[in-house]
C-alpha positions as CSV (number, residue, x, y, z in Angstrom):
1,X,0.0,0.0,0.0
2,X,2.5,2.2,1.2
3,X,4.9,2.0,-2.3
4,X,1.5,2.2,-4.2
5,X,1.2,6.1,-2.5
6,X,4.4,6.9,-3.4
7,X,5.5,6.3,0.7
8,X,7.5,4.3,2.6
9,X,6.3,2.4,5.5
10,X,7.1,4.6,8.1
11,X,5.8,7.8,6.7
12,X,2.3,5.8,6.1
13,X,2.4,4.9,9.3
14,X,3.3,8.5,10.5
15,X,0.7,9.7,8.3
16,X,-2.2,7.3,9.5
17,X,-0.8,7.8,13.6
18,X,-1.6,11.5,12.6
19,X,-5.4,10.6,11.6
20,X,-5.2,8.5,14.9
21,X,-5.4,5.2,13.2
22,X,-3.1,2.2,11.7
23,X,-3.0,0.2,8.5
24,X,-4.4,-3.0,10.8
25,X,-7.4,-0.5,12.4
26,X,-8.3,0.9,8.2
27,X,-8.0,-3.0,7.0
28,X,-10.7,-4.1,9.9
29,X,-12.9,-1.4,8.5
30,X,-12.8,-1.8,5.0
31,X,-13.4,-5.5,5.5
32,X,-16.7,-4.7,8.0
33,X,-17.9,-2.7,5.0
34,X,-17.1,-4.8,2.3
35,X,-18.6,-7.8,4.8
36,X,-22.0,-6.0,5.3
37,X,-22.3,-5.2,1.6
38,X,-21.4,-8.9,0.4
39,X,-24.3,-10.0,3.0
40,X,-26.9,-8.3,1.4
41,X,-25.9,-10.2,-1.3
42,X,-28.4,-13.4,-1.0
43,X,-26.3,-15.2,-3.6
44,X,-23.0,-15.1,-1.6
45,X,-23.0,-17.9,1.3
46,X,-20.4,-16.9,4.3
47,X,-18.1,-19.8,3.6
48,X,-17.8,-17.1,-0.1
49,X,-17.8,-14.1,2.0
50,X,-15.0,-15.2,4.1
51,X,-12.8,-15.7,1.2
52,X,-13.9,-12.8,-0.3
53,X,-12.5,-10.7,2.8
54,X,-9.4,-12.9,3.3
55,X,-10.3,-15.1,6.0
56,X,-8.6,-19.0,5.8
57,X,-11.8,-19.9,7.0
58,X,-15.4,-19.2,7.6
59,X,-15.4,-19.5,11.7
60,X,-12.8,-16.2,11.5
61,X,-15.1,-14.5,9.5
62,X,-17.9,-14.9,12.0
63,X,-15.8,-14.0,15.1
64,X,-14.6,-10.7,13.7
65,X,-18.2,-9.8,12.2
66,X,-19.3,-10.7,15.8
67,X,-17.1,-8.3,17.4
68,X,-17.5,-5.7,15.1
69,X,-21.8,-5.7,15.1
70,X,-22.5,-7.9,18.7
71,X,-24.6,-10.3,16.2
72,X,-23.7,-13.1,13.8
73,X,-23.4,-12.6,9.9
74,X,-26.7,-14.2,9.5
75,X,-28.9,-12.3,12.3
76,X,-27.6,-8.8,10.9
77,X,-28.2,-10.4,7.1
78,X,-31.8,-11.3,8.5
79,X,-32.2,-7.7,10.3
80,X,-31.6,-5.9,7.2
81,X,-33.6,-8.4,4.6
């Protein structure tokens, strides 16, 4: 990421300390919304939506979603169908 801005590591990670994040904090995000927009996707199944997201497996997947919404992939899929 950081050669593809034209940076190296440590001023990305200088720049994203300043915006009072990191690179692993950004990732989580972008992969809790790309999760909850591949769930309203009826076609995907989680086992598809883990690999999607980088997950080695599905049980990962649900764990992280978990602690990122307090609820399962399939409740919030179920709350917003």
């Amino acid at each position: 990421i950081a050669k593809q801005l034209s940076f190296s590591v440590r001023q990305l990670q200088r720049h994203l300390q300043q915006q009072g994040t990191t690179y692993q904090h950004r990732m989580q995000e972008v992969r809790r919304v790309l999760a909850e927009q591949y769930l309203k996707d009826r076609h995907l199944n989680l086992q598809e939506i883990a690999l999607l997201l980088s997950y080695s497996e599905q049980s990962a997947f649900q764990r992280a979603f978990k602690q990122w919404r307090n609820i399962t992939p399939l409740q919030w899929r179920q709350q917003v169908q």
